[in-house]
Each structure stands twice: as structure tokens, then as C-alpha cells.
N, C-alpha and C positions, 0 to 999 in steps of 0.2 A: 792860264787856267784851262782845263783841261773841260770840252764842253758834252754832254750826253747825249746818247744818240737820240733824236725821239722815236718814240714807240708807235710803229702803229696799230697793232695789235689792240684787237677790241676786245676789254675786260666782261667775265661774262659771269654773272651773279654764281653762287653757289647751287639756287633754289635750279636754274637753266642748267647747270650743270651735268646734275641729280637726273634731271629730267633727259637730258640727254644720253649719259653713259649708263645707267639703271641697265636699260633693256642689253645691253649689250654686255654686262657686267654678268646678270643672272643665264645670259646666254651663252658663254665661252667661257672654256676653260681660261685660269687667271695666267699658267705659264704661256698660253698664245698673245693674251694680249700684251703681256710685259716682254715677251719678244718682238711682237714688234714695235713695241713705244721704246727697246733700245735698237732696231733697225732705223729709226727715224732720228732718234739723238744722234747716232754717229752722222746721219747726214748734214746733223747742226755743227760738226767735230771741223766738216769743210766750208761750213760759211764763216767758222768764226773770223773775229776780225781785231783782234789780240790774245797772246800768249795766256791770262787768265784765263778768259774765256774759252779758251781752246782747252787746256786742260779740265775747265768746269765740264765741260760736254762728253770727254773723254772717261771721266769717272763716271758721271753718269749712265753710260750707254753700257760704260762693263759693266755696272755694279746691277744695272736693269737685266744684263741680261746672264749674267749670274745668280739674281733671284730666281730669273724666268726656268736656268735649268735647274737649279735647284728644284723648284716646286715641280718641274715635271717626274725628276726623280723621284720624288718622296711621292706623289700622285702613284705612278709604277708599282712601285711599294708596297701600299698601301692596296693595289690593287690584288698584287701578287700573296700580300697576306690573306686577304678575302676569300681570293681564290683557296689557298691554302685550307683554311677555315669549311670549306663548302662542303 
């Protein structure tokens, strides 16, 4: 039987959360922060410590950081129409 690793990772309420990334959410643009929350997963990509888990971290890091260009494109965009508009 196959035994879990324990965690130690301190779980941290939703309300702590909130309070936490708020200021830094209304403060940065959203494609910087989601580029580097997938610079950080791929560095989860070399701790993993089975093939699951190595591919879970692997999706994640593209897929973050394929939202993250995506939005900075559509931001461009949306700038450039603006402009256009002016």
C-alpha cells in the first residue's frame, strides 16, 4: 500500500487569502501575474517526484502561461483600438 507524502504546507483560509492578493491583484496587470505563477509551476515541473505529478505541473505552467499571453495580446488590442478610436 502505497503511503502519502505528508504535507507541510500551511493551509491558509480563503478570508487571509483575499486579504492577501487583493492589493496586488487591483495593482498589476493580470497577464504579469499569471506569467509568473507559470514561471513558478514549471519549477514545481523539477521537484516532482512521480510521472503524474510531473505531467500535472507541466500542464499547468503551459496552460498559465498561455492565458498569461493571451491576455497580454487581447490587452494590446484593445489598446490599439483605443488608440484608433481617439
Amino acid at each position: 500500500m502505497a503511503r502519502k507524502r505528508a504535507r507541510k504546507k500551511q493551509r491558509v483560509s480563503t478570508e487571509e487569502l483575499k486579504r492577501k492578493l487583493l492589493p496586488v491583484v487591483r495593482s498589476v496587470a493580470p497577464h504579469q501575474i499569471l506569467g509568473i505563477m507559470a514561471r513558478e509551476y514549471a519549477s514545481y515541473v523539477r521537484k516532482s517526484q512521480s510521472d503524474a505529478e510531473h505531467e500535472f505541473w507541466v500542464k499547468v505552467s503551459r496552460s498559465s502561461a498561455n492565458l498569461s499571453s493571451g491576455m497580454e495580446k487581447w490587452l494590446e488590442e484593445w489598446i490599439d483600438e483605443e488608440e484608433g478610436d481617439a
